[in-house]
VMD Tcl script that draws the C-alpha trace (Angstrom):
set ca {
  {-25.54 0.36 20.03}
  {-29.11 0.06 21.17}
  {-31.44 -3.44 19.69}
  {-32.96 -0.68 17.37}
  {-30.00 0.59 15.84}
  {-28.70 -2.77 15.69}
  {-31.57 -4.28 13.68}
  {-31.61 -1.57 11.72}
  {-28.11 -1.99 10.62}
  {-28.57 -5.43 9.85}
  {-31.78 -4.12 7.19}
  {-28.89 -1.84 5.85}
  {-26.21 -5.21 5.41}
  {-29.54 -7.34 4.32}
  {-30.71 -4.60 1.55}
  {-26.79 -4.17 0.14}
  {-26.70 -7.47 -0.55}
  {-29.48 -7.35 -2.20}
  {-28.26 -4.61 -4.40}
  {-24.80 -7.02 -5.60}
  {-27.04 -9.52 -6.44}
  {-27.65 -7.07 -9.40}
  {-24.42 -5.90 -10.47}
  {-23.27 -7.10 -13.81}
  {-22.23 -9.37 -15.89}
  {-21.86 -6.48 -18.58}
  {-21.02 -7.86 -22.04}
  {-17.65 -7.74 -23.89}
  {-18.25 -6.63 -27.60}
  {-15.66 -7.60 -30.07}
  {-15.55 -4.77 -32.84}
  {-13.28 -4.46 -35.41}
  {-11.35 -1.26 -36.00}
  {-9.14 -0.39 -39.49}
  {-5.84 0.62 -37.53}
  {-3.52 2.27 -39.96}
  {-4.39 0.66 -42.79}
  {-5.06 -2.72 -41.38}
  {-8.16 -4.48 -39.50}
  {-7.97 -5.22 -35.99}
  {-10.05 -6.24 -33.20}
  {-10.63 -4.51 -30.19}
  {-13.17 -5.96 -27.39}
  {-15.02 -3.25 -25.35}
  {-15.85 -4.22 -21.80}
  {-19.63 -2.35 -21.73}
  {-19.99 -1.10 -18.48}
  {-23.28 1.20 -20.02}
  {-24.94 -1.91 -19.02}
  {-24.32 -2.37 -15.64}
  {-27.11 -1.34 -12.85}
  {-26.85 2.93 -12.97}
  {-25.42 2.68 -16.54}
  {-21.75 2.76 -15.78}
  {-19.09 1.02 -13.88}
  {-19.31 3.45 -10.90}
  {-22.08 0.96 -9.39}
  {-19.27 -1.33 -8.64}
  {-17.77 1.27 -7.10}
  {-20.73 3.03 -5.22}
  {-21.25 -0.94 -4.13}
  {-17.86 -1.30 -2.58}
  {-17.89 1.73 -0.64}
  {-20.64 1.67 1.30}
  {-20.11 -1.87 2.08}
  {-16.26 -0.94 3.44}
  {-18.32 2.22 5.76}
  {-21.57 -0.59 6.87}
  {-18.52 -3.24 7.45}
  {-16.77 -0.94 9.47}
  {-19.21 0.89 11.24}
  {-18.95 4.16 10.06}
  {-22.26 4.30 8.59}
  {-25.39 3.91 10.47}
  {-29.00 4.39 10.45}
  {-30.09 8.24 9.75}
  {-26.60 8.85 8.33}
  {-26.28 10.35 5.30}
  {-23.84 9.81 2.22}
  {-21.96 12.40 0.68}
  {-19.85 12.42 -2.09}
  {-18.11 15.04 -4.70}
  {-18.88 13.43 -8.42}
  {-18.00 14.36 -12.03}
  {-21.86 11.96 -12.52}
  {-21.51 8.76 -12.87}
  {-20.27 7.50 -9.37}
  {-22.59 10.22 -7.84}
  {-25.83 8.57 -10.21}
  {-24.75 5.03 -8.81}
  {-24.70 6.36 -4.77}
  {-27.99 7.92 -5.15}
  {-29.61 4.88 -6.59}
  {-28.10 2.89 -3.78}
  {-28.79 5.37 -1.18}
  {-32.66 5.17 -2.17}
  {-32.15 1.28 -2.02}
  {-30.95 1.39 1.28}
  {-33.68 4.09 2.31}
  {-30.87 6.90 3.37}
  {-30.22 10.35 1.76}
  {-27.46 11.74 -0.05}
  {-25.44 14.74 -1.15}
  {-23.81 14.92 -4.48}
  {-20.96 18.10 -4.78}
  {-20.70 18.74 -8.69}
  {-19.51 21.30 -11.09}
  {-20.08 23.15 -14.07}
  {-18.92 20.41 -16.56}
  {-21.34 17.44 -14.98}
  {-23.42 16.30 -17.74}
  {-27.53 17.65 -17.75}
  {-28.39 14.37 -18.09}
  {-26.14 13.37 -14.98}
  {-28.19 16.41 -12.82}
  {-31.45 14.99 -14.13}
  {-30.56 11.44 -12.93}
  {-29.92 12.68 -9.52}
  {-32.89 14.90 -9.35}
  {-34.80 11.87 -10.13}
  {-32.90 9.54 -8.06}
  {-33.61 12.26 -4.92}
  {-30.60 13.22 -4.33}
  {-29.37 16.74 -2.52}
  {-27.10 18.40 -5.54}
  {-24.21 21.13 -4.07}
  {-22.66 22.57 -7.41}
  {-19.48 24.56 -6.81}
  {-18.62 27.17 -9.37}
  {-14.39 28.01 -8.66}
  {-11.80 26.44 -10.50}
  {-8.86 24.76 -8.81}
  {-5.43 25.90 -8.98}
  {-4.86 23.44 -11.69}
  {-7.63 24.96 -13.77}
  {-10.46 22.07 -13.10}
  {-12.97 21.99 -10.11}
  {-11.43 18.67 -8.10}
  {-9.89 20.45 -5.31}
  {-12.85 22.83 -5.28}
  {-15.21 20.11 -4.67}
  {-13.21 18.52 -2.00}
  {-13.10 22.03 -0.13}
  {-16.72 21.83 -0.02}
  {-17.14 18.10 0.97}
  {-15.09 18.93 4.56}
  {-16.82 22.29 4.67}
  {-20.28 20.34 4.82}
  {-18.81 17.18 6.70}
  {-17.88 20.28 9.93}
  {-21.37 21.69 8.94}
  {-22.90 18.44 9.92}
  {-22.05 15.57 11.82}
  {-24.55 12.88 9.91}
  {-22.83 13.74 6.81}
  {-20.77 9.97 5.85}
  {-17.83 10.81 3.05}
  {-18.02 7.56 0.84}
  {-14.06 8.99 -0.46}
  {-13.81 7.56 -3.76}
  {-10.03 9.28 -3.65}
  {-8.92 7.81 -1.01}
  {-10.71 4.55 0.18}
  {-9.09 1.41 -0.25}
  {-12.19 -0.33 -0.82}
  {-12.20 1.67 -4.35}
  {-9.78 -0.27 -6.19}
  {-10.81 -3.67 -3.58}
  {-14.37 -3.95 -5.29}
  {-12.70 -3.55 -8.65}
  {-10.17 -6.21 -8.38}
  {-12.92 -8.56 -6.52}
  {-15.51 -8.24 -8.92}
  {-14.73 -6.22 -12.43}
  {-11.28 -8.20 -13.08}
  {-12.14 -11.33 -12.76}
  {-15.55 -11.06 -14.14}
  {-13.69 -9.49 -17.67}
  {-10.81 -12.45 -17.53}
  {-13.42 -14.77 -17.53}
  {-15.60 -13.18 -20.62}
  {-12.71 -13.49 -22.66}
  {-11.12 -16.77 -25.16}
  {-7.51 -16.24 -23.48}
  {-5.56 -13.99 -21.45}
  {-5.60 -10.89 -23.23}
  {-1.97 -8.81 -24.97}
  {-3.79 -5.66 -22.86}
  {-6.22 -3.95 -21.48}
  {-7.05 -0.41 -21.38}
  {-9.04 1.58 -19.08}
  {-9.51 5.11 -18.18}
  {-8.05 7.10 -15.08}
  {-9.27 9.59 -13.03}
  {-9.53 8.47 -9.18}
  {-7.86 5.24 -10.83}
  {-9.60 3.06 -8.35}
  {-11.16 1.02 -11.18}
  {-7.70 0.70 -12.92}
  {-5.75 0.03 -9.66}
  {-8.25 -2.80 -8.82}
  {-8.31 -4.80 -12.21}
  {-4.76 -3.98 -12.77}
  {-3.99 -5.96 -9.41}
  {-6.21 -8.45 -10.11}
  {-4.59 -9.22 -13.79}
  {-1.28 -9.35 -12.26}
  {-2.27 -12.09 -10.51}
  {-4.12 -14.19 -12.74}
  {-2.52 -12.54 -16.10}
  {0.82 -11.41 -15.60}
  {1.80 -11.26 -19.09}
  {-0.87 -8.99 -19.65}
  {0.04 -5.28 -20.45}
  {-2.05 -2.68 -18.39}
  {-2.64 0.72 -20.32}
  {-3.48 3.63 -18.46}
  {-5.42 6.31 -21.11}
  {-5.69 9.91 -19.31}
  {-7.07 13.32 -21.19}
  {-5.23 16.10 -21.62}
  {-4.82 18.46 -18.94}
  {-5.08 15.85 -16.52}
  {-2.22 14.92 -13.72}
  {-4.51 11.94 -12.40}
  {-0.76 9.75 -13.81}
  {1.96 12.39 -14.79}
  {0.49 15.00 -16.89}
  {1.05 18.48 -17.56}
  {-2.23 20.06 -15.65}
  {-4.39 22.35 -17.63}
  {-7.76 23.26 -18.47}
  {-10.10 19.85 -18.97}
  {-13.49 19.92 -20.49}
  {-14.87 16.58 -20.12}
  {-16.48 14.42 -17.30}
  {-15.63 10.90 -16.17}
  {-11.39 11.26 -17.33}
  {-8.69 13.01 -16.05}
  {-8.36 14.86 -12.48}
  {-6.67 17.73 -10.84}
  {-4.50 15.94 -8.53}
  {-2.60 12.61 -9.01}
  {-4.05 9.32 -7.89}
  {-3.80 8.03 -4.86}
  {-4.28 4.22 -6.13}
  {-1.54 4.07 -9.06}
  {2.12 3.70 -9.25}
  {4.64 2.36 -11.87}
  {3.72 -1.25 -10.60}
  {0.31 -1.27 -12.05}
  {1.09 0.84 -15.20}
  {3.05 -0.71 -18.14}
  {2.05 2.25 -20.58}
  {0.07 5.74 -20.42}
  {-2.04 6.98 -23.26}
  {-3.17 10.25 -23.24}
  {-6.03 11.40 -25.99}
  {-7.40 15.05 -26.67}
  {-11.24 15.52 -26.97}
  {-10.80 15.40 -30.49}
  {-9.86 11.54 -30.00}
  {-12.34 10.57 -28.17}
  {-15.06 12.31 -30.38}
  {-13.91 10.55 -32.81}
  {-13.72 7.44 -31.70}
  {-17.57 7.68 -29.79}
  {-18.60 8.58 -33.19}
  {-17.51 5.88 -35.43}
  {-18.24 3.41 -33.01}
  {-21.86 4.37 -32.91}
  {-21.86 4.92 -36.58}
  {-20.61 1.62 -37.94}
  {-21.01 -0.90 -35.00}
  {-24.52 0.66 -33.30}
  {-22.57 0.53 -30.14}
  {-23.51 4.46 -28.17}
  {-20.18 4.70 -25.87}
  {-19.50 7.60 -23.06}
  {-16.68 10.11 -24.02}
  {-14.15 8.24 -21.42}
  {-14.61 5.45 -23.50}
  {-13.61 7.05 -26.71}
  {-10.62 8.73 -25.15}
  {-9.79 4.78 -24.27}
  {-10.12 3.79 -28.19}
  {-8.18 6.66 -29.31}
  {-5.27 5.61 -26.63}
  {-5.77 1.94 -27.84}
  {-5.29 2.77 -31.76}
  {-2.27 4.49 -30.98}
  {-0.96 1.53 -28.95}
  {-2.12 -0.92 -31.89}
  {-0.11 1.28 -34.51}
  {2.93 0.53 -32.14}
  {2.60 -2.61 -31.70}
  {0.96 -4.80 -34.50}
  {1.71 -7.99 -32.53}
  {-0.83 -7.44 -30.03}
  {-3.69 -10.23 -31.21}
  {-6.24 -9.41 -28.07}
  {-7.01 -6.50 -26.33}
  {-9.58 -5.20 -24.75}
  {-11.11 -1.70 -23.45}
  {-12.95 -0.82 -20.22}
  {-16.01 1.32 -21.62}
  {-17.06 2.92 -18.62}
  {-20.31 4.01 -19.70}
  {-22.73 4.58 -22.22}
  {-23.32 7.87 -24.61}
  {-26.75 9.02 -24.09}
  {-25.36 11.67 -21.21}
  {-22.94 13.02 -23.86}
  {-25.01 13.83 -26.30}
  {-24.44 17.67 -26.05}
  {-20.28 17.13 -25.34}
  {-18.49 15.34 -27.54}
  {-21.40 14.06 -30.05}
  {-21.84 17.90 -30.39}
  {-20.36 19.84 -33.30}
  {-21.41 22.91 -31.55}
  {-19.95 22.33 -28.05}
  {-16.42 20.92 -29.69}
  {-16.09 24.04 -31.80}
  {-17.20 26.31 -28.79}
  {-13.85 24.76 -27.05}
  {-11.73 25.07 -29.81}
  {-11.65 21.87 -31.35}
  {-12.21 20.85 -34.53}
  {-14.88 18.63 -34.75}
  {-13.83 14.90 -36.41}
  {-15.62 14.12 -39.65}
  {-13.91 14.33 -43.61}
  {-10.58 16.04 -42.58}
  {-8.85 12.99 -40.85}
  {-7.39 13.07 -37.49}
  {-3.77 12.51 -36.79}
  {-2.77 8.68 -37.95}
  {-2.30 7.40 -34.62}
  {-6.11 8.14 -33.73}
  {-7.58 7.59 -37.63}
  {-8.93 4.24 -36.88}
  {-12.87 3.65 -38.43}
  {-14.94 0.45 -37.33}
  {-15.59 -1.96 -40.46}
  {-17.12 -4.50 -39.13}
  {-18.77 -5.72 -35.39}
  {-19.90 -9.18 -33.23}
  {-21.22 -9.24 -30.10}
  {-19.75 -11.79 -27.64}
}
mol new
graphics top color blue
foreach p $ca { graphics top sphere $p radius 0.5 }
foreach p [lrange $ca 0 end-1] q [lrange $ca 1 end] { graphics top cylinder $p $q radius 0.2 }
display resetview
């Protein structure tokens, strides 16, 4: 490596840090949810708040600094990545902090808001149009990531599927930083899967430090990201067309797995009656959660990995329109099923 490219990868290291220095702390909201009948709290992890709006920045974070550690990124590399939105939003806000380009391979189902952000953010956008095998566009956009990676050799893969450094970040910074926002070790926590790298990371992490703790796994349906029957999936940000490379049995004490009706319903009485504007990953997560109160009406405190905010679902699962265009019912008088029926009463921020 020449003095040049050597000082220049030390701007790259020098600028990175500069860009943890302003990840998190994201607050924990306590809300309180009637649960068949009966009030209980549920705190919500708000990862909305985080630099890029969702928890992906963690992520983004923690795999570039595994490819700058290692020396697989350089100078006049570029990063490429295949992204339901969020994780590709946070890459191309850190790419443009670190002064390099990158490619973002989407699909059909990527939010508008999500294509808008990475417009804006000036990133390269590859959308591919084929459904996988298993009826989503996963595989699809993998094909395409090692068709452009032989296409050119300054292309960098940041593999959120497959990097270790995924769940590493997560059990570094996002665990501990939620054990320590709450009064005690927690009955459970509940996140949603899709890589799983965010689950696999704070699952480790409370294993350590809170072994008692239960970790819940939530999925969507049609998703074999954890077991699962694979089928058609219309959401972004839960679920996948393959299983995770991150989780096993050892890191998941229970599996939840909502519909889209679930997790409308949940985004919706969360914004109506605590003000709080969650993503649609985070309602499937309340949906799975109420279902695992009903069970268990022991559990005093639990709390739920929101992994980002609503504003990009405003046309999804917000949308009477788009939920009866996919065959779903939309939640409003006509109760859901009693597992998922829960409706906010009252809310506190912590």
């Amino acid at each position: 490596m020449t003095t040049v490219e050597g000082q220049a990868g030390s701007a790259l290291q020098e600028r990175l840090r500069h860009f943890r220095a302003l990840l998190g702390p994201t607050p924990v909201t306590p809300v309180t949810l009637d649960v068949g009948g009966r009030p209980r709290t549920v705190h919500l992890k708000l990862e909305g708040h985080n630099l890029a709006g969702s928890v992906k920045a963690r992520t983004a974070y923690g795999l570039v600094r595994g490819l700058l550690e290692s020396g697989r990124l350089r100078p006049g590399d570029r990063l490429l990545e295949s992204t339901s939105g969020n994780l590709g939003i946070a890459l191309a806000m850190l790419a443009r902090y670190l002064q390099m380009g990158f490619t973002a391979v989407v699909d059909p189902l990527v939010a508008p808001e999500s294509l808008r952000r990475l417009s804006e953010l000036g990133a390269e956008v590859v959308t591919v149009t084929e459904r996988d095998a298993s009826g989503g566009y996963l595989l699809s956009r993998l094909d395409r990531v090692a068709q452009l990676l032989e296409e050119n050799p300054r292309y960098v893969w940041t593999n959120q599927y497959g990097s270790p450094d995924n769940p590493a970040v997560h059990r570094e910074l996002t665990g501990p930083e939620l054990l320590g926002q709450l009064p005690k070790a927690p009955d459970a926590v509940f996140a949603a899967i899709s890589t799983g790298g965010t689950f696999a990371g704070v699952s480790r992490y409370f294993r350590e430090h809170s072994p008692t703790t239960e970790m819940v796994a939530v999925d969507i349906e049609g998703s074999v990201a954890f077991r699962g029957r694979p089928g058609r999936r219309h959401l972004s940000g839960i679920g996948a067309s393959r299983p995770s490379a991150f989780l096993d049995d050892s890191l998941v004490d229970h599996l939840q797995v909502a519909d889209i009706r679930g997790a409308a319903h949940y985004c919706r009485v969360v914004l109506r009656e605590a003000g709080l504007h969650i993503g649609a990953s985070a309602g499937a997560v309340l949906a799975g959660c109420a279902r695992y109160l009903e069970e268990r009406p022991e559990a005093e405190l639990v709390v739920c990995l929101c992994a980002d905010g609503g504003e990009k679902y405003a046309g999804t699962v917000y949308n009477d329109h788009w939920l009866r265009s996919i065959g779903v019912t939309p939640p409003g008088g006509d109760a859901p099923d009693s597992a998922l029926s829960g409706t906010a009463i009252l809310s506190g921020v912590g």
